[in-house]
Structure formats: C-alpha cells, structure tokens
C-alpha positions as CSV (number, residue, x, y, z in Angstrom):
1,X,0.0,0.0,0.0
2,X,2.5,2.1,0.9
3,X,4.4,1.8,-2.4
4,X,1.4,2.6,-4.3
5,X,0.5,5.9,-2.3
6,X,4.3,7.1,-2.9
7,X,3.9,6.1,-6.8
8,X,0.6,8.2,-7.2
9,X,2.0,11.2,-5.1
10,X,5.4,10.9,-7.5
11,X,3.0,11.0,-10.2
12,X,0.7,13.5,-9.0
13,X,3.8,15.8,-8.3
14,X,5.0,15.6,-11.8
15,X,1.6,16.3,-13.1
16,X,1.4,19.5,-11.7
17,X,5.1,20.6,-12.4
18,X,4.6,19.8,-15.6
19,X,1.3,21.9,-15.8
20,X,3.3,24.8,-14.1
21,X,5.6,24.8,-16.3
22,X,3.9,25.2,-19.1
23,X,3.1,28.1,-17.7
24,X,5.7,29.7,-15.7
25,X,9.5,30.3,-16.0
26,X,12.1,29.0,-14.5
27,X,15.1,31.4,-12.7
28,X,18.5,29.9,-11.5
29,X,19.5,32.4,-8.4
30,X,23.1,34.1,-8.6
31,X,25.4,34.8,-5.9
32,X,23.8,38.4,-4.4
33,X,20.8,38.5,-6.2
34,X,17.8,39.7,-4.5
35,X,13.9,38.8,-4.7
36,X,13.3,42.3,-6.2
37,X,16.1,42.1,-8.7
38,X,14.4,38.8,-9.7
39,X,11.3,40.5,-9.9
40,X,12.1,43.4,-11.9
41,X,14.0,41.5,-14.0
42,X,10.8,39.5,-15.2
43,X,8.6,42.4,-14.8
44,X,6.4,40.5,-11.6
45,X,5.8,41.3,-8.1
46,X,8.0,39.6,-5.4
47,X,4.6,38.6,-4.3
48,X,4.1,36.6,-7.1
49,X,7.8,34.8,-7.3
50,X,6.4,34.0,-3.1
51,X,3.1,32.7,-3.9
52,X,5.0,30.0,-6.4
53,X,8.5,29.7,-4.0
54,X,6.8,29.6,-0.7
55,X,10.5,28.8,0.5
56,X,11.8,31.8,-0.9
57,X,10.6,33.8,2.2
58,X,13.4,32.2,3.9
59,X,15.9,33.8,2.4
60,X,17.4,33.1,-1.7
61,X,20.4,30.5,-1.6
62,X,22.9,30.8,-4.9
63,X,21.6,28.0,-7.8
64,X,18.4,27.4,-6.2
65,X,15.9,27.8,-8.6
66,X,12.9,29.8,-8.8
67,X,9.6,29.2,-10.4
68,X,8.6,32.6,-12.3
69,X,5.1,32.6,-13.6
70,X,4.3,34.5,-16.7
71,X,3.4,37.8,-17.3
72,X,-0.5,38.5,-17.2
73,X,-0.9,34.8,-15.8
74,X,-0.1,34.0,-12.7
75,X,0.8,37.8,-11.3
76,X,-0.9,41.3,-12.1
77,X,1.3,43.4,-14.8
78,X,4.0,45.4,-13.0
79,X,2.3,48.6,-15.6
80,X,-0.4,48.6,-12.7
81,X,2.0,50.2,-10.2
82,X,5.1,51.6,-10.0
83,X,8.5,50.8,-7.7
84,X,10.3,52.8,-4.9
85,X,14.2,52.8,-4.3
86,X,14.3,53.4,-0.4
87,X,16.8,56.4,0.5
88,X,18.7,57.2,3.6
89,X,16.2,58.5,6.7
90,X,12.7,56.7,5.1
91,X,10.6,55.3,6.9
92,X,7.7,53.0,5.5
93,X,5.1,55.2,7.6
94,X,6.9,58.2,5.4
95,X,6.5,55.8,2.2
96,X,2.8,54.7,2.4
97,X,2.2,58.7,3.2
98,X,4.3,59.8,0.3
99,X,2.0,57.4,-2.5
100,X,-1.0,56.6,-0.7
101,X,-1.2,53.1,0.5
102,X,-1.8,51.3,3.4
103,X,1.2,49.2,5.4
104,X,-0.9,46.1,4.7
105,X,-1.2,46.4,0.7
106,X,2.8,47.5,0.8
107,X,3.7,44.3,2.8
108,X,1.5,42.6,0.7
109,X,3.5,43.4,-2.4
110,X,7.1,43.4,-0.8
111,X,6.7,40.3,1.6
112,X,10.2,40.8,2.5
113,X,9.4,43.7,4.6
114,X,8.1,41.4,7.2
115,X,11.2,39.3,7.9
116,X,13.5,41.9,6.6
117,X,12.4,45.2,7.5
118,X,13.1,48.4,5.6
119,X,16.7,48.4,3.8
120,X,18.6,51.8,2.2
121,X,18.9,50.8,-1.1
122,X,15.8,48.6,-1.7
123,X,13.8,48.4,-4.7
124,X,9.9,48.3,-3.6
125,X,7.0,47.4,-5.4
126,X,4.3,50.1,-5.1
127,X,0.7,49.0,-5.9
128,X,-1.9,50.8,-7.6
129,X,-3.8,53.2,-6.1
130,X,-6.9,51.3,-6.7
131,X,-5.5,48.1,-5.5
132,X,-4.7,49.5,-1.7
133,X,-7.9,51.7,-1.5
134,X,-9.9,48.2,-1.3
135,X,-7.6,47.9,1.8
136,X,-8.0,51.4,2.9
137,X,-11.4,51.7,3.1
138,X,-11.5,49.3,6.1
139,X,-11.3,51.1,9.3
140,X,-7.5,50.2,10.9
141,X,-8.5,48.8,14.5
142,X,-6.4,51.3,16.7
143,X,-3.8,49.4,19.0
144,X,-2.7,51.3,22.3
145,X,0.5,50.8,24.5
146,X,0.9,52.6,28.1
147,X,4.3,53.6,28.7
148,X,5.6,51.5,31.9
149,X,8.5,52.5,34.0
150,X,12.1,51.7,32.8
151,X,10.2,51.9,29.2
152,X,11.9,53.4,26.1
153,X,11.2,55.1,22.9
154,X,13.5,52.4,21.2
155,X,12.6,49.5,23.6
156,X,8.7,50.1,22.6
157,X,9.7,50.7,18.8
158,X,11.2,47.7,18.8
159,X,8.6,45.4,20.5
160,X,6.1,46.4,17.9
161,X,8.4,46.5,14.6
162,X,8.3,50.1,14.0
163,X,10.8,52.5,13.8
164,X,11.3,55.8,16.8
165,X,10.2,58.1,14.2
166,X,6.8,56.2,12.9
167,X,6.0,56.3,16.9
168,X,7.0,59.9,17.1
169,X,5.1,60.9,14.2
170,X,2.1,58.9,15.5
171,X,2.7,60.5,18.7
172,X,4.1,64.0,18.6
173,X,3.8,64.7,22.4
174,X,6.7,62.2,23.2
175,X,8.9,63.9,20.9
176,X,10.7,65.7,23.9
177,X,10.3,63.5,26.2
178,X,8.6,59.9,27.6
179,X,6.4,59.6,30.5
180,X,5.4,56.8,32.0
181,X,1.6,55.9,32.0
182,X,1.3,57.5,28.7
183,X,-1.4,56.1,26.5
184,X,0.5,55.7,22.7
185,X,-1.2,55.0,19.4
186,X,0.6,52.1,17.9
187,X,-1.7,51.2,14.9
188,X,-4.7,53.0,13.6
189,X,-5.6,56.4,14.3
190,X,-6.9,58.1,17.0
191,X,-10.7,58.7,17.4
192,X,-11.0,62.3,16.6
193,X,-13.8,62.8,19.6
194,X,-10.5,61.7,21.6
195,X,-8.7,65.0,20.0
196,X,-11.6,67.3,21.1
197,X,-11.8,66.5,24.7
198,X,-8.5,67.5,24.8
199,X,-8.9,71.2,23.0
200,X,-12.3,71.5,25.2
201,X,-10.1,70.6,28.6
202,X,-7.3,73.7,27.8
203,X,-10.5,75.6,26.7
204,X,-12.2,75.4,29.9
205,X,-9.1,75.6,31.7
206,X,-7.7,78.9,29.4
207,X,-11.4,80.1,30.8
208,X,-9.9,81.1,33.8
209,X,-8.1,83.7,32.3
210,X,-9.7,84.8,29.2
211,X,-12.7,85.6,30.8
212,X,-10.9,88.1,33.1
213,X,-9.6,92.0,32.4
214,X,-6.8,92.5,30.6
215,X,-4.8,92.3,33.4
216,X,-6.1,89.5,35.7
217,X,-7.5,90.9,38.9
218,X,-4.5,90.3,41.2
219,X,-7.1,90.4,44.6
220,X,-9.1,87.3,43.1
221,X,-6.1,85.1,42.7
222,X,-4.3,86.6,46.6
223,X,-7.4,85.5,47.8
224,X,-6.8,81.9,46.6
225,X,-3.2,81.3,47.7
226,X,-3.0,84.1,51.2
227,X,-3.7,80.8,53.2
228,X,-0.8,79.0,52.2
229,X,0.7,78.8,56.0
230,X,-0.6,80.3,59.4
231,X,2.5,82.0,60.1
232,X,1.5,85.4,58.5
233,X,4.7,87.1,60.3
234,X,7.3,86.4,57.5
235,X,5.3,86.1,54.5
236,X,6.9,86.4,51.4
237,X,5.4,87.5,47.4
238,X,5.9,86.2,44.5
239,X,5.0,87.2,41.4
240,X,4.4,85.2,38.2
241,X,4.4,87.3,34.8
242,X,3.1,85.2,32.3
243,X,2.2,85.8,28.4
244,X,-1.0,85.2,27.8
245,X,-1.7,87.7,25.5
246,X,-5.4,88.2,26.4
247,X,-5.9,91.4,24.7
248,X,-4.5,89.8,21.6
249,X,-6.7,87.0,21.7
250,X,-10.0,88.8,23.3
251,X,-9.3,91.1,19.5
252,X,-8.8,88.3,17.7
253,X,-12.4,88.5,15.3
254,X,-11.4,85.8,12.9
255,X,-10.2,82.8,15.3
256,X,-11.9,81.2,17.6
257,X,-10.1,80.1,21.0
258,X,-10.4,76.4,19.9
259,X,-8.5,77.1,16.1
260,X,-6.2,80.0,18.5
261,X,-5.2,76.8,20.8
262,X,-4.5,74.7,17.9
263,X,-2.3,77.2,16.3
264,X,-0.7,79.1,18.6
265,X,2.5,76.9,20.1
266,X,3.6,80.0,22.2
267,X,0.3,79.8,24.0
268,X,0.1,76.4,24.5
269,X,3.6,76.2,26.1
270,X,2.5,79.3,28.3
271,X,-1.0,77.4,29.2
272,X,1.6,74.5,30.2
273,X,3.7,76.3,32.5
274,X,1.0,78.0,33.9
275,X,-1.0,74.6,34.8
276,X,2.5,73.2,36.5
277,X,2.8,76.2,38.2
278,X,-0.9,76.0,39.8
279,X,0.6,72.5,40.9
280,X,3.0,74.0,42.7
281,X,1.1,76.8,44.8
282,X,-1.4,73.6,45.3
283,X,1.5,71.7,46.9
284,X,3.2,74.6,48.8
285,X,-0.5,75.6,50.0
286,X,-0.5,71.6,51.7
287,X,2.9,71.6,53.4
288,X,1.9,75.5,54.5
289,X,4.5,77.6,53.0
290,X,4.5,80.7,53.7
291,X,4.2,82.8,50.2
292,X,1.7,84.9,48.6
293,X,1.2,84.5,45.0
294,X,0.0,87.0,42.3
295,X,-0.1,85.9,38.7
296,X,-0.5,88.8,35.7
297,X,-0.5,88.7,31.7
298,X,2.7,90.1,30.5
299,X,1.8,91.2,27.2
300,X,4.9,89.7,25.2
301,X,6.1,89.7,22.1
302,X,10.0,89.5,21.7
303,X,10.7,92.9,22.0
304,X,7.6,94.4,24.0
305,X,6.1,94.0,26.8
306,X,3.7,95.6,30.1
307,X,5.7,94.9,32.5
308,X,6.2,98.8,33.1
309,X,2.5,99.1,33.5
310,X,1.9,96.1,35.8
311,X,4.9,97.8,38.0
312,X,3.2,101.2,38.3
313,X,-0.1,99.7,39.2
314,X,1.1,97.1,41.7
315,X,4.1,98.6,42.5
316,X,6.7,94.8,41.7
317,X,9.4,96.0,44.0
318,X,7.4,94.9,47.0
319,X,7.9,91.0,46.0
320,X,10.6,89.0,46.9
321,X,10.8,87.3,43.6
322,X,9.1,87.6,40.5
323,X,9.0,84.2,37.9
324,X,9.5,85.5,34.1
325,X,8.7,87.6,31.6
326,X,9.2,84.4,28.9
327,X,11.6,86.4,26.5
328,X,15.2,86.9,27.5
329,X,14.9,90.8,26.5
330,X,11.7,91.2,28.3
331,X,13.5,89.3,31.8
332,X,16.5,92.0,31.6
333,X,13.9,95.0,31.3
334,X,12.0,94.0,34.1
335,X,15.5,93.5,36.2
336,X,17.1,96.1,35.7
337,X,13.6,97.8,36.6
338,X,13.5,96.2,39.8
339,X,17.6,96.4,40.3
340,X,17.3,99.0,42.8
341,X,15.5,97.0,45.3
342,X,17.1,93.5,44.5
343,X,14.3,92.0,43.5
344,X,15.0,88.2,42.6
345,X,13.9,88.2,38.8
346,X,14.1,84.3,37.5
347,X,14.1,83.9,33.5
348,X,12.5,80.4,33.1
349,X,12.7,79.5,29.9
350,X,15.0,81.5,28.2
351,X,18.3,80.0,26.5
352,X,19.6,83.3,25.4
353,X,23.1,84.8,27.2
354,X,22.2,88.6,27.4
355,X,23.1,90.9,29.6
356,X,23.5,90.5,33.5
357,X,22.3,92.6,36.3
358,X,22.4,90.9,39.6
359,X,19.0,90.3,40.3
360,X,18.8,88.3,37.4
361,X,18.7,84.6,37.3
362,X,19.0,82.0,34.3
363,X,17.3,78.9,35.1
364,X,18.4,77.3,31.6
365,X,22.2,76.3,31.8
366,X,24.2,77.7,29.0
367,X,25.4,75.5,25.9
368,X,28.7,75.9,27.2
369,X,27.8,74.9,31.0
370,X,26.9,72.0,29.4
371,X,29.8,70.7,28.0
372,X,31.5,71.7,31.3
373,X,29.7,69.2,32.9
374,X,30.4,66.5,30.7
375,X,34.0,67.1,31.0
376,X,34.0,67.8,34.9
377,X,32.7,64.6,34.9
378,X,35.2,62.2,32.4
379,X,37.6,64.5,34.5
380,X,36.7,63.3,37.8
381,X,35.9,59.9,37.3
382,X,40.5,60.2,35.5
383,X,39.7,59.0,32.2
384,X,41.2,58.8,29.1
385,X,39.7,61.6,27.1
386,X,39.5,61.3,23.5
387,X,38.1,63.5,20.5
388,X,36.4,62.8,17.1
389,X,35.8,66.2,15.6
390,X,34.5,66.3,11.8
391,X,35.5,69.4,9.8
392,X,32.3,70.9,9.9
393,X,32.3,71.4,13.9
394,X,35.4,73.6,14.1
395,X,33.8,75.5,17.0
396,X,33.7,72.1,18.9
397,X,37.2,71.8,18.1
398,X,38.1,75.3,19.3
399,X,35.9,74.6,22.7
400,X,37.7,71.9,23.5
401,X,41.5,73.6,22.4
402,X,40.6,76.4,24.5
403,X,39.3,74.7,28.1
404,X,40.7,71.4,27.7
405,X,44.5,71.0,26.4
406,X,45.2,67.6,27.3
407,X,42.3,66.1,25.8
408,X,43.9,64.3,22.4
409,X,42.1,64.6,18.9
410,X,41.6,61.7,16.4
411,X,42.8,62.3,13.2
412,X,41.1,62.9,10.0
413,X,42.1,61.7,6.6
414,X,42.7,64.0,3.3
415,X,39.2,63.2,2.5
416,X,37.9,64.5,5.9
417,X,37.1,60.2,7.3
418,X,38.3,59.0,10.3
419,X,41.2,57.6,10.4
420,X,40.1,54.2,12.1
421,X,44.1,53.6,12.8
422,X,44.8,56.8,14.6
423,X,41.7,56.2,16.5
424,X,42.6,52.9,18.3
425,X,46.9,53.5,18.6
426,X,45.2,56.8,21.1
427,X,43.1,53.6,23.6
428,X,45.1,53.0,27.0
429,X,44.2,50.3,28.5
430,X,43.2,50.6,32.8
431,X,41.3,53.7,32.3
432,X,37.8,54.4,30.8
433,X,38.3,55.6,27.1
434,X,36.0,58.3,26.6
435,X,35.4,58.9,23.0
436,X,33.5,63.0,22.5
437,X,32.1,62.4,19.1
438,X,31.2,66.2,17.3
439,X,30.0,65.2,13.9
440,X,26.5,64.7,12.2
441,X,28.1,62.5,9.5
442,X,26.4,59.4,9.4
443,X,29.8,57.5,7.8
444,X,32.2,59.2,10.4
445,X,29.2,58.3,13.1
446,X,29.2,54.7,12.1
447,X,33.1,54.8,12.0
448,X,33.7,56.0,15.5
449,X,31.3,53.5,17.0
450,X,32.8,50.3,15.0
451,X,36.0,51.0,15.8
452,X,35.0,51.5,19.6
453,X,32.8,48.2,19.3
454,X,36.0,46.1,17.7
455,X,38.1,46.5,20.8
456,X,35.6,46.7,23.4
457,X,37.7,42.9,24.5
458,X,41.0,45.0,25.2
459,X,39.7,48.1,26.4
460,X,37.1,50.2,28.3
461,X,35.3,52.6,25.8
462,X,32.2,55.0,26.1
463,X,30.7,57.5,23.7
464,X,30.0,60.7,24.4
465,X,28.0,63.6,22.9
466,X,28.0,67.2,24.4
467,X,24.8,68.4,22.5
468,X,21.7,66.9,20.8
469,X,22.8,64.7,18.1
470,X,19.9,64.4,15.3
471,X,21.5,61.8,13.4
472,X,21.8,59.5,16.4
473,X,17.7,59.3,16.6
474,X,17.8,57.9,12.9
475,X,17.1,54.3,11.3
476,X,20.8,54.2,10.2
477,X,22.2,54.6,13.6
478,X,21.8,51.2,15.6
479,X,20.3,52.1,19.2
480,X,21.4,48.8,20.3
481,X,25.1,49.4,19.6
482,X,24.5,53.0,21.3
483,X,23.9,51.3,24.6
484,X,26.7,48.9,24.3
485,X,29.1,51.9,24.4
486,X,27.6,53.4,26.9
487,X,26.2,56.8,24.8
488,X,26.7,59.5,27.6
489,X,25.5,62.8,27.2
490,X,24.3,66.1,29.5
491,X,20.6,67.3,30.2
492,X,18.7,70.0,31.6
493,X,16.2,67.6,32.4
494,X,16.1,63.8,33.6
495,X,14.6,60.6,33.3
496,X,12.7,60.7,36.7
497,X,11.1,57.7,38.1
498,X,10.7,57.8,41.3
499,X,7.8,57.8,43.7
500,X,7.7,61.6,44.0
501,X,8.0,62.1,40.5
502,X,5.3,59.2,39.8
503,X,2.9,61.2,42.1
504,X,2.9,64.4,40.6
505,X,2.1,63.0,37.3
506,X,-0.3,61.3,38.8
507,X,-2.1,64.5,40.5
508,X,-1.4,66.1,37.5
509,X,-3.4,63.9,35.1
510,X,-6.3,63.5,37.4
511,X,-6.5,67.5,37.5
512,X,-5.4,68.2,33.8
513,X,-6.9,64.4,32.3
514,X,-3.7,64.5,30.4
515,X,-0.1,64.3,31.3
516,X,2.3,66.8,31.7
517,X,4.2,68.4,29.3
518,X,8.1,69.1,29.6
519,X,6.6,72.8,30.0
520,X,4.3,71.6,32.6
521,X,7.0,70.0,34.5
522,X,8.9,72.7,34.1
523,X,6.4,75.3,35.4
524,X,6.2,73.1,38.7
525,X,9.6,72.3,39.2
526,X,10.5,76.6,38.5
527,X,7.8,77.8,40.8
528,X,8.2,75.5,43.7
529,X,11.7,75.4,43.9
530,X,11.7,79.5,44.1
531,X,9.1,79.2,46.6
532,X,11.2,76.7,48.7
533,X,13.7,78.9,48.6
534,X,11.3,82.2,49.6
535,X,10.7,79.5,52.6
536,X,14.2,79.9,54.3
537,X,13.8,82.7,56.3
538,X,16.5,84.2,54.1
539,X,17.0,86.1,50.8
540,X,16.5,84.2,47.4
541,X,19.9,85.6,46.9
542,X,21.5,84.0,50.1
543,X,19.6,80.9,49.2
544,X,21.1,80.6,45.5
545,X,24.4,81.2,47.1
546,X,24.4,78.3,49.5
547,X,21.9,75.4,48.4
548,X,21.3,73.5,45.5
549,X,17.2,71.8,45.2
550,X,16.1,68.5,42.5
551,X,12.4,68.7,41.6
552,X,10.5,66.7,39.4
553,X,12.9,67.0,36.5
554,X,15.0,70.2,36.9
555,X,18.1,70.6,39.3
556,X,18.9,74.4,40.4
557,X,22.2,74.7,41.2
558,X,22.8,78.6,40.6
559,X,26.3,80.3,40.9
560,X,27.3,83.4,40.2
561,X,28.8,84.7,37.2
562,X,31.9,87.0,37.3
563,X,29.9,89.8,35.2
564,X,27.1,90.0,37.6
565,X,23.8,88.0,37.8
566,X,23.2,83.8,38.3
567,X,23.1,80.9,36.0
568,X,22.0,77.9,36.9
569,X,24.6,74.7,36.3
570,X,22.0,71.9,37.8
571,X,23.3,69.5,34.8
572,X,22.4,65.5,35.1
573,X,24.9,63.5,33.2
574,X,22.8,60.9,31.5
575,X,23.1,57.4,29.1
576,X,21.7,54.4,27.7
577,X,22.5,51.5,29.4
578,X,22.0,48.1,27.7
579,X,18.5,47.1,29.4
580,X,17.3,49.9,27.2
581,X,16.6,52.5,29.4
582,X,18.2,56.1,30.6
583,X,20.1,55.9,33.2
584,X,21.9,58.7,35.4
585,X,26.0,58.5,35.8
586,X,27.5,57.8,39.0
C-alpha cells in the first residue's frame, strides 16, 4: 500500500510541475541577487515569485531555482503600479504617506518587509492606487500601549516592529520626552472625539483667564493662595508674569479660542507652565509655605512687553521674587527695573546669554555649562579623554583647544574620514576611554562607534555627545550598539522615576486628564523650587548662594557669574544602558 501511495503522489507531483511549467518560468539564483532584482527583471511582483516559492521567504540560496510565472498569468502586470528605491532616513510610515497606501497592501506586495524590515537601497513594489484603496477603506482597529517605568522610545519601537520616528510621528507629544503611564497610538488612528476632549479641557481651563480684564484681577487670585501657612509674620510675594496675550486673543475677530489653541505653540507652552505652576502653589499651600502668589498677563512679544505698566499699578518692588517675563529681552527689562531694590527676577525659559544685572537669574544652563559638565565629569571619574571632531564642527574643536588642552584629537584623513588607525593606537588600557564624538556625519558616526565596538575585549570605551545629536535618533544609527558603548550625554532635564516624580504625574493627570508636558513640568519644578527657597527665612539671593534643590525634572544649582547676575549649572549626566533604558551616571 504504501508503495502505491508514494507512486501516485510521484505522479501526481510531476503532473502538476509539468502543468506549471507550461506556464511559468524558471530562474536559476546568482550569488547576491535579491527577490526584487528577480522581480524586476521579469517584470512581476516579489509577491508573485512568493506565492510560487513559498521557500523563498526564507531567504534566496545561490543556484536554487525559482519558479517565475508568466506575465498577465499567474501575477498582475507590473504597468499597474510603480516601484520605490528606499533612501537614507525613510521610513515605510513616510513611504505609504508619500503614495498613498496602506502598510498592509505595501507588505502585501514586498513580503520581504516582514522578515527583513526596511533596507537603504531597496527596490519596492508600489501598488496601484486602486489596489490599496480596497484595503483602505476598512477602518484600521487602533492598538494602544501605556508607557511603563524603565520603558523606552527604542525599547517600545522595537517590540512592535516600527521605527522611533513612525511612533513619534504617530505621537508628537513624546517627541521631547517619555512619560510613563502615557497612552501611545501604535496602529490605527486616533478617534478624533478623543482629540476634542483635549482642546475643550485647555479651553475650559484657558477660561480662567480669558474671561478676566486684561490684566487679571490680582485680589481674586491673593485671595486663593493668602492661606498657604498660618505664620503670617514672614510672609513672602511672589510674582508670576506670564504671556497670555489676552488682549491679543479677546481682538482676535477671525479665530476662535479652539482654532487660536490649535495654532498658537507660544500659548500652549505658556498654558503648560501656567498649569505646573498651579501645581506648585497647590502643593506649597498643603505643606503650609508661607508665600503669597499673584499671577499677571505680561503682554509679550520679543521685543515688547507691560511689565512697566503692571509695575506702576502694583508697585513689583514689593515681591521677593518675580517668575518671568518668557523672552530673554523682556527678563532684563523688568531686572534692571526692579535692580534698585534687588528684587530676585528668575528667567524660566530663556536660552539666550544677554546681559547680566544681579538680580537676574538664568534657570536654563548655558550651551557651554553643558559641555563643562560633561567634561568635569570624564575628569573626575580620571579617564582617558578622546576626540572625534569632523570638519564641519570647528567651534567644537576650538571649545575643546581652548578649556581642555590635554584632551587628544583623532585624526582625520585627506578626504575628511576617520582615520580608524589613529583612533585605536590613542586607547590605554586601565582607564575608561571616553570617546566625545562632534559630527553629524552618518559615515564618520558609524566609523567612531565600529571602531569603539572592535576593541571593546582589550579596552574600556564610552561614547559621548556634548549636545543633541539628530542623526543618532535615525534608522541608520543602531540604538542597540549606542547602549553597548555606553552613549553618555548632558541634560537639563532627567529621566525621573521615582515615587515623587510618579505622584505628581499622577495628580497632575487626574486634575489636567492628560499628562504633563516638559513645559508643565517645568512650570512646577520653577515655581516650587523658588518658593522653597522664599521658605528659608532668608533672601533668594543667600539661598542661591548656599543650596542647590532636584524637583521633578529640573536641578537648580545657581552660581554666580563674574559679570554680575546667576546661571544655573543643575546638569544631570545621562546614558543608555543596555537594558534599554536612561540611566543617570554615577
């Protein structure tokens, strides 16, 4: 019996070869050749060489050989779409965009793409327009992830197959930073009733404002915040001067505040900082510190302001310290306004190095504080200190001359490469290597770290950065290798997770029904640290001259600068560590 059944499957088998055949092609595969080359080259869809070479999908092996069925047969004629060599930076969320399909009809023509993944340099078959809107038409069912502690962008990226930029463009609001318990959008889109409750929330909240003068009334908001501690014998006053533009908006005949709040960035990020800083009086008022807090509309644009006409009517010189204007040349008007009487004036967002006055304080390190740190740091800890500097970063060069002289340079071929040789003769051995990379070249990027990676068994090695690298965050750049060398770089803010930090996300959600932005946080973490500070018993001035506070995210460490006036170096030296996550150096 059994010879019989092996006789009519033998036959059986060459019966339908034989009919294939007839009607296909066969393809011998060469050494390198890929599934797309085959396909173009006999004007079919990889799809089609699959459905015949179910094998295939594997992977091609040299003098296998392929069935290919004929054109207008077994395969739709390659004339009904059109193909897509993938460049540098795409991303198939980017691709499907750019021509109008869905991810299913594009994987569906380029079955590679699910084992493979997206490759610089790949030929993709793009089907027609009316092939994918059959697929289109059918609602995407949405899939959600919620951020958990320890969680990153890559980490999450990577456990659904997609690349950091898909889930940033899928989800804007993580662009600057991740917080845990937030709700992402993995697949599908949004509901859009989802959207609105949002604008309506800011709306009701902006309420509180808009619906006031000009100028809010300053007794209505003392009268919230006078009972912040029964010890009314050393109360202090601080004053929060905030752009909210309400004149502006209140003229505004042709937007609404909905389309205003969807346009406007500036007064979103002020609404932010405002909201974190009604955290903060919330949390002084429950421990009872002892500050009165008045909050009024500043009226900025870069070069204007009312700060002169909110000083005449509520006479500023009587607070102890006084939280903005937003624009560095509106801070240094209202300091050297209030110079006289030494009134703390703290610039909370502002990068810009103007001029000093000496009741002025920076909250925002400098570029250049920065890179201190990093160094202060590699010096401390007696390593081996080693730079990568392309041509085009000759200021990093000069930085780096100028402060650090022992610090020993890589050197660069005729054609401006790496020269990988020079690089490894410069590694000692019983001390960490630190390698500062200054270059946005991918090649000289991809360079550095190989070279690093192929002697990680002889020596110690760790990357460094001293300022936001946008080529690291690309598809070309492996995150994986980043935290095998350790990628260390410095931060105004940090990657905060514990149970204090968890708790005022938590209020603030349950308040705001959304999470905080890194405005927000920064609002709360400003305004409560300067009213800690009012909280002493002393000066803000004596206070930023002996003690240093972490909040949330944000450290203050303020120092005075030899031209007058404080900046704040409160730097955390962060990096990736190999269980994915950001971690803070020891």
């Amino acid at each position: 019996m059994k010879y019989f059944i092996t006789v009519c499957l033998a036959t059986l088998v060459f019966s339908l070869n034989s009919f294939s055949q007839e009607r296909n092609t066969t393809h011998k595969v060469e050494k390198g050749e890929t599934i797309t080359q085959i396909a173009q080259k006999y004007k079919v869809t990889p799809y089609d060489i699959y459905q015949l070479n179910p094998d295939a999908q594997s992977g091609l092996k040299p003098n296998t050989v392929l069935l290919i069925p004929q054109k207008g047969i077994n395969s739709k004629a390659i004339s009904k779409g059109i193909t897509h060599k993938v460049e540098p930076k795409e991303t198939l969320f980017g691709i499907e965009k750019k021509y109008g399909v869905s991810d299913e009809s594009l994987k569906k023509a380029n079955p590679e793409l699910e084992k493979l993944g997206l490759q610089i340099g790949q030929t993709l078959f793009i089907p027609s327009s009316a092939d994918s809107k059959i697929v289109v038409s059918t609602p995407e069912k949405v899939v959600y992830h919620e951020v958990l502690a320890k969680e990153t962008k890559y980490s999450i990226a990577k456990q659904y197959g997609i690349t950091i930029e898909e889930l940033e463009k899928r989800n804007p609001e993580i662009v600057p930073n991740l917080t845990i318990g937030y709700k992402l959008i993995i697949k599908g889109n949004q509901p859009k009733t989802d959207k609105i409750s949002v604008i309506e929330l800011k709306k009701d909240s902006i309420k509180q404002i808009l619906t006031k003068t000009v100028i809010p009334q300053e007794t209505e908001i003392k009268k919230v915040y006078t009972s912040l501690s029964k010890n009314s014998d050393d109360r202090k006053k601080l004053v929060l001067l905030l752009p909210f533009n309400l004149a502006k908006i209140e003229g505004d005949t042709i937007n609404s505040t909905a389309t205003r709040l969807k346009k406007d960035k500036f007064l979103n990020m002020t609404l932010d900082f405002y909201s974190g800083a009604l955290m903060a009086i919330d949390s002084a008022k429950t421990i009872g510190i002892p500050v009165d807090v008045s909050i009024f509309d500043s009226q900025e644009t870069k070069n204007s302001s009312n700060i002169s006409v909110i000083h005449q009517q509520n006479n500023l010189e009587s607070a102890d310290a006084i939280i903005g204007p937003f624009y560095q040349n509106n801070v240094e008007k209202t300091a050297a306004l209030l110079s006289i009487a030494n009134v703390a004036v703290i610039s909370p967002l502002s990068k810009d190095i103007g001029n000093s006055f000496p009741n002025l304080y920076q909250t925002i390190p400098t570029a250049d504080a920065l890179k201190r740190a990093v160094f202060d740091y590699m010096i401390a800890k007696e390593g081996n200190i080693i730079a990568v500097v392309d041509k085009k970063k000759e200021s990093a060069r000069q930085f780096v001359q100028q402060n650090y002289a022992a610090v020993q340079f890589a050197t660069l071929l005729e054609n401006g490469s790496l020269s990988v040789a020079n690089l490894k003769s410069l590694f000692v051995k019983d001390k960490m290597n630190y390698v500062v990379l200054a270059s946005e070249n991918t090649g000289m990027i991809k360079n550095t770290m190989v070279t690093m990676m192929s002697v990680m068994a002889s020596y110690n090695v760790e990357l460094v950065i001293l300022e936001l690298n946008e080529t690291l965050d690309t598809d070309e750049i492996s995150f994986e290798n980043l935290t095998k060398l350790k990628l260390m770089y410095p931060s105004i803010t940090r990657e905060n997770n514990a149970a204090e930090a968890q708790i005022f996300k938590k209020e603030y959600r349950k308040k705001n029904k959304i999470l905080p932005s890194t405005y927000a946080t920064r609002g709360f973490d400003v305004t409560f640290d300067t009213m800690l500070r009012l909280s002493q018993g002393k000066s803000f001035q004596e206070t930023a001259d002996a003690m240093a506070t972490q909040q949330v995210d944000n450290k203050f460490e303020y120092y005075k600068k030899p031209d007058g006036g404080y900046t704040n170096k409160g730097i955390n030296i962060l990096y990736y560590d190999t269980d994915l996550t950001i971690k803070e150096a020891n």
